[in-house]
N, C-alpha and C positions, 0 to 999 in steps of 0.2 A: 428069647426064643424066636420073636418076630424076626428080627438082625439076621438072625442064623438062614430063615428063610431066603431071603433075599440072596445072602451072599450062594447058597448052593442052587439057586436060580441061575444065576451069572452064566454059567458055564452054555446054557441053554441060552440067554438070552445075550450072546454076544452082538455087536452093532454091525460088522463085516464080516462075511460070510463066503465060502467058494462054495459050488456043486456040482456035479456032474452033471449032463444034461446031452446025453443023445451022443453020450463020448466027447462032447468038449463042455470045456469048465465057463462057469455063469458065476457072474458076481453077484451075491443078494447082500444086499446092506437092510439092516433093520432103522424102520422111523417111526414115527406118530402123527396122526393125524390131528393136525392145527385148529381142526374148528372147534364152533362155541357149541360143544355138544356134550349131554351126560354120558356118553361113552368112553373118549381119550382112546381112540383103538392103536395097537401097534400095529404096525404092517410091514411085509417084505415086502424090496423091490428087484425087483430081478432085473439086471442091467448086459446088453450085450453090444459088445462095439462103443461104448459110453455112450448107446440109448437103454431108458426106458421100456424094457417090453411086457412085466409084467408088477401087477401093483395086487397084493393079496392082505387077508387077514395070516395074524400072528399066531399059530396056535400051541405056539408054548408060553403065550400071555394070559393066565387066568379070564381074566374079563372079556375080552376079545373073542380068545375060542376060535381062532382058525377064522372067521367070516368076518365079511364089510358087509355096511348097509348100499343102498344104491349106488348114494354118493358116492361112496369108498370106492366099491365096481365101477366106478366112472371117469378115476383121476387119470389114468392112460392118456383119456383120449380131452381129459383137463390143463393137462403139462401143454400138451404142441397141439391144442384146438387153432384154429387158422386165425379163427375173432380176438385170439391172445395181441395185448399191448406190446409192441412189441421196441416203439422208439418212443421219444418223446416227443409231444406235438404242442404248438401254439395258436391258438384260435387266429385269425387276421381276416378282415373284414367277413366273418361270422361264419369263415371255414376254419379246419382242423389242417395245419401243415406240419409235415415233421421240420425236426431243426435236431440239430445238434447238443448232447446235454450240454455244453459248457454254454450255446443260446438261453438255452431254458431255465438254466442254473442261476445266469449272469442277470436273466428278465425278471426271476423270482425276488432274486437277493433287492433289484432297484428299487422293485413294490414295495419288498420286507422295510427297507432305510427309509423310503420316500414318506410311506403310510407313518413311522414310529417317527419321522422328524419333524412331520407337522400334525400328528394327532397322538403320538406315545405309544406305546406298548398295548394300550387295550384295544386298538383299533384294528391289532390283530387277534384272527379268531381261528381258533383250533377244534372240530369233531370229530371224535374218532371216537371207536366203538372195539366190539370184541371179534370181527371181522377175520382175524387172525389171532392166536393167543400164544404166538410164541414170543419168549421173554425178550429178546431186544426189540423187540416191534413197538415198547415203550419207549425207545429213545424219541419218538416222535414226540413226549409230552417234554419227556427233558429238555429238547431243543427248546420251548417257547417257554420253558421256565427262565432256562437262561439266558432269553431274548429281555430278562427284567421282570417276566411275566407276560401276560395274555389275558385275552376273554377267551373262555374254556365254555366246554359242559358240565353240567351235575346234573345229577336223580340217572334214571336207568327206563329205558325203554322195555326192559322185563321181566324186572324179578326182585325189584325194589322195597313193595310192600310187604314183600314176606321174608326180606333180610331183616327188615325193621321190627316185624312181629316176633319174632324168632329172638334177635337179640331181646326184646322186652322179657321172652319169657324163659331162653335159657342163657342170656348173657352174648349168645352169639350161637355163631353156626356149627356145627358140628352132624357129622352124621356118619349109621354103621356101614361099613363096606357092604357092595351089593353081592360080593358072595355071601353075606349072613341071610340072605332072603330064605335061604335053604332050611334056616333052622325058624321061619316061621309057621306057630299054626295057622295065623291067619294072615292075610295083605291085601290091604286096602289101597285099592287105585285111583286116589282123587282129583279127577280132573288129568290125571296124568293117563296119556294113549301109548303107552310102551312099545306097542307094535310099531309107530312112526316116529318115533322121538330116542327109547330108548331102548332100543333090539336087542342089546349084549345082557339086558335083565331077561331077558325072554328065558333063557336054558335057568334060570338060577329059581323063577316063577314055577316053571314044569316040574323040577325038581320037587320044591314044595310040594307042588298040591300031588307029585306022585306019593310023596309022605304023606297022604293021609289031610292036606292042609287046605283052609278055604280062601275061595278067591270072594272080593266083593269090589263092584266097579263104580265108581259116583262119578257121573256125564252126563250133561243133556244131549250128548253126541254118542252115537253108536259107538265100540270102538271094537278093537282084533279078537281081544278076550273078553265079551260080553256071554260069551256060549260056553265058556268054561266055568263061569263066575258063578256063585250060589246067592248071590244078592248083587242085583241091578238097578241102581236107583236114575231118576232122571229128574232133579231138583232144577227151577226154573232158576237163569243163573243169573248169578250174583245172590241168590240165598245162601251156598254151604255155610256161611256160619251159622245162621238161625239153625239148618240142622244140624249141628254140630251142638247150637248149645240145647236142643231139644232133645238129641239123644242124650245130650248128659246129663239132662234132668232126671231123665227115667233111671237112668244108674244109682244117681242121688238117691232119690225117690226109694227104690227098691234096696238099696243099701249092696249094691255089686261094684264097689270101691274098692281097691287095693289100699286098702289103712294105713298100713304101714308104712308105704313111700308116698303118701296123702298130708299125711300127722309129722311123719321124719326129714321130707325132703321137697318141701313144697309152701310155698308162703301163700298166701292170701285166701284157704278155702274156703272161710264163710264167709266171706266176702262176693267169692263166685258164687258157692252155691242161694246167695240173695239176690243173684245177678241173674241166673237162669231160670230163678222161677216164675218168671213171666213168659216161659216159651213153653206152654203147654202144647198138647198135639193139636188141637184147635187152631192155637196162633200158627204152631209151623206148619202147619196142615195151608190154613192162607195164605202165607209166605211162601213156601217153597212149592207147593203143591204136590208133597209129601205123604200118603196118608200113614195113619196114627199106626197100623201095624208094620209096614216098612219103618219108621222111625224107633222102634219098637226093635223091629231084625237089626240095626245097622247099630243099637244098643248091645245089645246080644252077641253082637260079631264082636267089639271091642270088649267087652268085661266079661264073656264065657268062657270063652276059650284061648286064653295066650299062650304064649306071645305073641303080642299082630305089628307088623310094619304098617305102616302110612309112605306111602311115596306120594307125593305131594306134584303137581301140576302145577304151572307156571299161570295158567290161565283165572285160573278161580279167584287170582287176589288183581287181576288186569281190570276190575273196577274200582269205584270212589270211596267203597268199604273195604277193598281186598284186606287189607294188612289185618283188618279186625278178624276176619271169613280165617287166616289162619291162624291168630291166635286161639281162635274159638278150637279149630281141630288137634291144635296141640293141646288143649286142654282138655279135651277128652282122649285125647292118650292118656295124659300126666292122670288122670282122676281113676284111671284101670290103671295104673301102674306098666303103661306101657312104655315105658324108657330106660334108656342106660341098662340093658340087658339080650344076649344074643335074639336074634327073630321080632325085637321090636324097635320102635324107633318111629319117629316122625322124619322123613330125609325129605331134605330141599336141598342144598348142599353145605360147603365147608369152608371153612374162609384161612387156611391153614397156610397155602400159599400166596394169598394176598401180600402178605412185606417183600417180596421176593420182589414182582412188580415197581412197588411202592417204590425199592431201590431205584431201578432205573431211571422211574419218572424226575427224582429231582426234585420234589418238592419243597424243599430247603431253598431253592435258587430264586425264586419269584419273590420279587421285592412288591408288586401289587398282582391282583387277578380281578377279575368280573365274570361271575360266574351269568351262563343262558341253562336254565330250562330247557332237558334236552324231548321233552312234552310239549312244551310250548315255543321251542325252536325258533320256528317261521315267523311268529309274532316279536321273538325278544329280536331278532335280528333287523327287522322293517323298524321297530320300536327304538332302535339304539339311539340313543345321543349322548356326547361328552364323553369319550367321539362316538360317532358312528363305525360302524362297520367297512373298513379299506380293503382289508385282504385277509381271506380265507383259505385256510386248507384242510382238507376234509380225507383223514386217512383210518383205515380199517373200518368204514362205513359206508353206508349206502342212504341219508337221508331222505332221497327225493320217493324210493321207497319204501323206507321200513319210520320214518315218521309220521307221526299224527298229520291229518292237515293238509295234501299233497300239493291243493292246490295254493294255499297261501306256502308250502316251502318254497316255489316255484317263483313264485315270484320273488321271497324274500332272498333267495340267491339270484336271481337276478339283478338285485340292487346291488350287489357286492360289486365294488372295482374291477378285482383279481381276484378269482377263485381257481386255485389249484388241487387238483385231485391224483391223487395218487393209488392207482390200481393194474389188476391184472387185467380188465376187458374194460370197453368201455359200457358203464353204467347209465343208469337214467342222471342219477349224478354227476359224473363225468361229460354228459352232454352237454351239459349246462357248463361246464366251468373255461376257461380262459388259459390252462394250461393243465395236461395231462401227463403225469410222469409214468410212467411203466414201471411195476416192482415184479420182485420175482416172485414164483411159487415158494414152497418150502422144501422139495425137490431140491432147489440152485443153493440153496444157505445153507448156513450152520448153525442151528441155534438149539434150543430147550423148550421144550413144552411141558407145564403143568395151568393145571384148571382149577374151577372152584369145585368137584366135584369127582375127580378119581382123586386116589390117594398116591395114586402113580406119578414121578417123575421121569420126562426122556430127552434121549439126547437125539438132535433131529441132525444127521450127518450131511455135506451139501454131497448130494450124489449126481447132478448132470451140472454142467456147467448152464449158465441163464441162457437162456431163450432170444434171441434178437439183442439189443442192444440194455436187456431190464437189469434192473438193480434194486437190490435189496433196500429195503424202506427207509434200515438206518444208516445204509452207507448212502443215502442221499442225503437226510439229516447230519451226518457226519461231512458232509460237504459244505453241503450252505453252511455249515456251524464256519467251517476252515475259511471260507466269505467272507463270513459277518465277521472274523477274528474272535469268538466267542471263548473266552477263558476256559471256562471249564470241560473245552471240549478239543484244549488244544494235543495231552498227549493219549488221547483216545482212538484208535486205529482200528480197520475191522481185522486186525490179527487179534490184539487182546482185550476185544471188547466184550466177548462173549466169557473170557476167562475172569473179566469183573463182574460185569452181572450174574454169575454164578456164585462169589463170593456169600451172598446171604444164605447159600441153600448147604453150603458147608459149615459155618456160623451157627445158622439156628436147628439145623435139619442132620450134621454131619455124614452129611452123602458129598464127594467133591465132584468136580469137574469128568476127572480121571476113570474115577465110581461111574458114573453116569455113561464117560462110552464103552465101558465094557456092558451095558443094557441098562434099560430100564430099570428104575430100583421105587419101590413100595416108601414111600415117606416115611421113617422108624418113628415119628411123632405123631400121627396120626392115627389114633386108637382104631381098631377093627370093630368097638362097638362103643357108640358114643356115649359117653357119661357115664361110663358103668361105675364110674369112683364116686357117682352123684354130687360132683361139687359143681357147682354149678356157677358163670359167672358172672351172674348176676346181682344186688348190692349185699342182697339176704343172703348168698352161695347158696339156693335153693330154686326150683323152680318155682317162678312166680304168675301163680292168677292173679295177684292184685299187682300191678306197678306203681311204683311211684315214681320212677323216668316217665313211663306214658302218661302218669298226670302229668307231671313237670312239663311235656313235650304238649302238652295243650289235647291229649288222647286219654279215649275213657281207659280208667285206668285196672277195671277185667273187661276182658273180650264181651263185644256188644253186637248185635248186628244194625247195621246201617246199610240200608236201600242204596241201590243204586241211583246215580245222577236222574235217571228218567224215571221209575218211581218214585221218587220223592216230588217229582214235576209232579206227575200222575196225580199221587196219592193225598190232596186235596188239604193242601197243607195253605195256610196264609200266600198270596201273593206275594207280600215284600219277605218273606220266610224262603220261600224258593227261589227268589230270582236272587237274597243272598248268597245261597249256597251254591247256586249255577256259577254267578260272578267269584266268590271263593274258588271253586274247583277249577274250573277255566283259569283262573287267576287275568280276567282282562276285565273291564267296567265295560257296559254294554253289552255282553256274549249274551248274558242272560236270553232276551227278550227271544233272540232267536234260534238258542240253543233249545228257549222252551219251545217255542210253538212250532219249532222241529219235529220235535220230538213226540208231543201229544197224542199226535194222531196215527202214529205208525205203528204196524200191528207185529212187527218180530223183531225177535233181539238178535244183532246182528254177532255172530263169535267166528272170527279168522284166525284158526288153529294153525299149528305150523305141519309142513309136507315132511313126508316122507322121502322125499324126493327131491329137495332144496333145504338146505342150512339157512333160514332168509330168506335175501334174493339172491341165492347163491348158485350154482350148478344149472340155471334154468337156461344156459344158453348151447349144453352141450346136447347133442345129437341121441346117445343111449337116453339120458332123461326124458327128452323130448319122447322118445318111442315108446316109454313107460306112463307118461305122463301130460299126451301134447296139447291141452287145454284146459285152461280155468273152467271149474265146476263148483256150482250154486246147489249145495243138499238142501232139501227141502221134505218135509214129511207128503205123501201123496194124497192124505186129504186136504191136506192145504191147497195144495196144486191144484187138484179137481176143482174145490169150490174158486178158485181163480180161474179155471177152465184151459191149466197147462198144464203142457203133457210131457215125459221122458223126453231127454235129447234134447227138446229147444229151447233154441238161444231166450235168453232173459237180462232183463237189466235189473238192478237192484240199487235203489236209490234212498236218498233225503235230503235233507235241507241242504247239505254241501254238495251234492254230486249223483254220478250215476257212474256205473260200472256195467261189465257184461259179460257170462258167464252160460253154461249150459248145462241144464236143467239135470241134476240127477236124484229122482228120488228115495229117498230112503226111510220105511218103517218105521226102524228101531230109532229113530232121534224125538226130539219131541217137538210138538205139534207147530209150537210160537216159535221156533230157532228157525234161523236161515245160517247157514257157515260159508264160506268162502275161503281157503287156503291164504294167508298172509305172503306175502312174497311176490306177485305177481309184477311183475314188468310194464310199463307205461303200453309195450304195443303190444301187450296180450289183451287189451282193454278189463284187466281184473287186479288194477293195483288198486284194494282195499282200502288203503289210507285218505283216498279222496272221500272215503265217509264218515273214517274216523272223526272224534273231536279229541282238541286237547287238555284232556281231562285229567288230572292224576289226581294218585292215591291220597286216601286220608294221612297217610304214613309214609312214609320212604323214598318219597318225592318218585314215584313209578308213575307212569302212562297207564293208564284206566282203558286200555282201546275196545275191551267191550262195554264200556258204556256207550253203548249208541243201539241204534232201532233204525229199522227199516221197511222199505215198502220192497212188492214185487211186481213190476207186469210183465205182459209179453212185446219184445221187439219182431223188428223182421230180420232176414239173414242177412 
């Protein structure tokens, strides 16, 4: 029946389009939007004269609904912004000159032979990230697989620990489509701010609650629908697991279990339920700063009334406990029998098109790798020996600001020989590096887009020709391969390159190529409500409280709560007890001493949410954003402020042991009292790139970046 849908879709959802328009004819072609977003939107683009004139939402795409978020409103003037890369440049005595690609091409290739003939293969190093997520934008890893191999990255900058968790307790990732939100009674918003992150759940939310259904919000951060919501919690962060496992004691306790998929489809529950009964409202009451009849409501919300959704936030498992913080809340779905049935669900996302990737990158062709800590970055790079680090390229990324650390990145690409970057503006990144190649938008190509998190597949049509002189990412890869003489990359061309990397999505998915540009098509293997068959894949094929992987894996093995890196400093534990676990989570000998007495003394916990208004540090250089958005802003509660004797409006700096930043004062109520926030994303000359206070911390699990583990101070500067 799913099948059926789709195809009588088709008709509506063609990829080339005519329409009238003022009496003469407009070509709209249909695309998708490439970013790392829980959305996947489709869009028209309206094309006149082979320009660009108009960039809209798709509103014969379910999830979409006709509307873009700012972003989306903004690509117009993203396509032919003037700061667009438009040649290729070469740093020469510590200027930027353009040259010609076949210079830039010829200079890359000499570095690539010179660094692998006197140091091998690992002395090259490859960063790339989700900067872009359409499907051949992976040939960038396959090229250095079939360089023999590479120094890469591993772990994830943001969403690590709650893959990890997830797999531990359902095997893996799965989750129900966001049109099922309609059919919940209840939805719970954990840490997740929908209104800036995930806008196209918004009409499916309303929906809801016009049914009759309740909203309930967990944030130490105000958020869009706090004033719709009928329970508002503000747990101090890095506790939601403790209250997660404190409301589930009370469920315990009280006997408002779902038995039957507790007893039928669930391994370890006396186990848990031995595990939670140390979180009484007392204890969560300390810890989270909770009291006992909210823990109490937010029990209530999950075992009275189902079905409830959980939509899960990225944030909450971004410290040194996270991955546990989510286990803990999908066990209190799993103990109300909130899973595998329409209106409930724990979603974080889906891992369904991962192989698809997987293809491209080649992972079969690396005869060695060395993997960097993409958390501890800046250190594994200054740190390399046998070899060292010769030549770098750094694509669909933005380290210098979206990594831990800013100012040891800064330096540790500086030590690089040759670092080449490959992008559409020039970055803080790119500033830094020694050769800049220019790629296109998604506009100029032809490729596919699917994510970890729509169930949607698209086909992206190249609708303007490139922009100056840019090229697509893997028809530069596909060069230097033609260079280097690289086997595997000799009958690869960019006519049938997109018709091979398509191959696994007809294979495993049977949607083809051909499928795909008559529109967008719904993945037919990706259930609309996850697990409803309860098989579950994990070793027991049940969902598991107790693991025995997370033993195995050196993790308690039911969900625990563990303090964050600076309560634990805090919270008065042995000296050589803390300054192991500092050195552990850091992962360097030494961090300790001054990770702790950093930390000690500073009175708020620092959490850099992501904008509304930047994917990253993405769109912060176009003109609309800027006029929605033209300055880094420091939330702050206004009794705090008072007793600092700061006011609305000014400027402030916001520091610790690693750095200071600057920011203007906005305050807000509804947050709570110990939080300071600051927007992630920021740009070296906004003076609010956040990461110079990050540490590099990650997760107890999933090799993730912990970036709010960290605390801070606040004063007043001058203007």
């Amino acid at each position: 029946m799913t099948q059926i849908i789709f195809f009588l879709l088709r008709t509506v959802l063609m990829t080339h389009l005519t329409q009238e328009s003022g009496g003469e004819k407009m070509e709209v072609y249909r695309t998708a939007c490439p970013r790392d977003c829980l959305d996947s939107c489709s869009m028209l683009v309206h094309m006149d004269n082979g320009k660009i004139v108009k960039v809209q939402g798709d509103p014969a795409h379910p999830p979409t609904g006709g509307f873009l978020c700012p972003k989306g409103n903004s690509y117009l003037e993203y396509i032919y912004h003037p700061e667009r890369l438009r040649y290729p440049v070469i740093k020469k005595k510590g200027e930027f000159t353009r040259v010609s690609w076949d210079e830039a091409l010829d200079f890359v290739v000499q570095k690539i032979r010179k660094a692998i003939d006197e140091y091998g293969p690992l002395s090259i190093f490859h960063n790339y990230d989700s900067g872009s997520e359409l499907l051949t934008k992976n040939l960038d890893v396959r090229f250095f697989n079939a360089l023999g191999g590479s120094t890469r990255v591993s772990g994830s900058l943001c969403w690590g620990g709650g893959i990890a968790a997830q797999t531990y307790d359902f095997g893996g990732l799965l989750q129900n489509d966001i049109e099922d939100l309609v059919n919940a009674k209840g939805i719970v918003l954990w840490g997740r701010n929908v209104g800036d992150t995930n806008s196209h759940a918004m009409p499916f939310i309303r929906k809801a609650l016009s049914r009759g259904g309740k909203l309930a919000v967990i944030n130490p951060l105000k958020t869009g629908l706090d004033g719709q919501a009928d329970l508002v919690l503000r747990p101090r962060p890095g506790t939601d697991g403790a209250l997660a496992l404190g409301a589930a004691r009370f469920l315990i306790k009280h006997g408002l279990i779902d038995r039957d998929f507790v007893q039928n489809h669930t391994f370890g529950f006396e186990e848990f339920c031995r595990a939670v009964e140390e979180f009484t409202p007392d204890r969560v009451r300390n810890i989270a700063g909770i009291e006992e009849e909210q823990i109490k409501a937010l029990a209530l919300f999950y075992g009275k009334d189902t079905p409830v959704t959980t939509l899960l936030g990225y944030g909450l498992q971004r410290y040194s406990g996270g991955g546990n913080a989510i286990r803990a809340i999908d066990a209190l779905a799993a103990v109300t029998g909130n899973i595998g049935k329409p209106g409930a669900g724990v979603s974080y996302g889906h891992q369904m098109h991962w192989p698809i990737g997987a293809h491209v990158a080649g992972p079969e062709l690396a005869k060695v790798r060395r993997y960097f800590d993409r958390t501890n970055l800046a250190r594994e790079i200054l740190d390399a020996q046998n070899p060292p680090i010769k030549v770098a390229f750094i694509t669909r990324s933005n380290p210098m600001n979206m990594n831990p650390d800013t100012s040891v990145m800064k330096r540790a690409l500086d030590s690089i020989e040759t670092l080449v970057v490959i992008d559409l503006f020039m970055t803080d990144t790119a500033k830094e590096a020694d050769v800049v190649l220019p790629c296109t938008s998604f506009f100029e190509e032809e490729n596919l887009k699917a994510n970890s998190w729509s169930p949607w597949i698209f086909y992206c049509p190249k609708i303007i020709e490139p922009v100056g002189e840019c090229r697509p990412d893997q028809e530069i890869f596909l060069e230097l391969a033609k260079r280097l003489g690289l086997e595997d990359f000799q009958d690869r061309t960019p006519e049938n390159l997109l018709k091979w990397a398509a191959e696994p999505i007809k294979q495993q998915f049977g949607v083809s190529l051909d499928d795909l540009k008559k529109g967008p098509v719904k993945n037919p293997k990706i259930p609309p409500v996850a697990w409803s068959d309860k098989k579950f894949m994990t070793p027991s094929g049940k969902f598991e409280f107790y693991s025995q992987k997370a033993a195995s894996d050196g993790q308690p093995p039911v969900a625990a709560y563990i303090p964050p890196a600076h309560e634990r400093i805090k919270g008065g534990h042995d000296t050589r007890e803390a300054g192991g676990m500092v050195d552990k989570i850091t992962g360097h000998p030494g961090e300790a001493l001054a990770f702790d007495s950093g930390l000690r003394n500073l009175p708020y916990y620092f959490i850099t949410p992501h904008s509304r208004f930047r994917i990253h540090s993405q769109f912060q250089y176009l003109s609309k954003i800027k006029a929605l958005h033209p300055h880094p802003v420091a939330l702050m509660h206004p009794e705090e402020a008072a007793a600092l004797g700061l006011e609305e409006g000014e400027p402030v700096e916001i520091y610790n042991e690693r750095g200071a930043i600057r920011a203007r004062l906005t305050l807000e109520p509804r947050m709570r009292r110990d939080v300071v926030a600051v927007e992630s994303g920021w740009n070296m000359a906004s003076g609010a790139c956040v990461n110079f206070l990050t540490s590099p911390v990650t997760t107890e699990m999933g090799q993730s970046a912990a970036f709010y583990d960290c605390r801070v101070g606040v004063r007043r500067i001058g203007l």
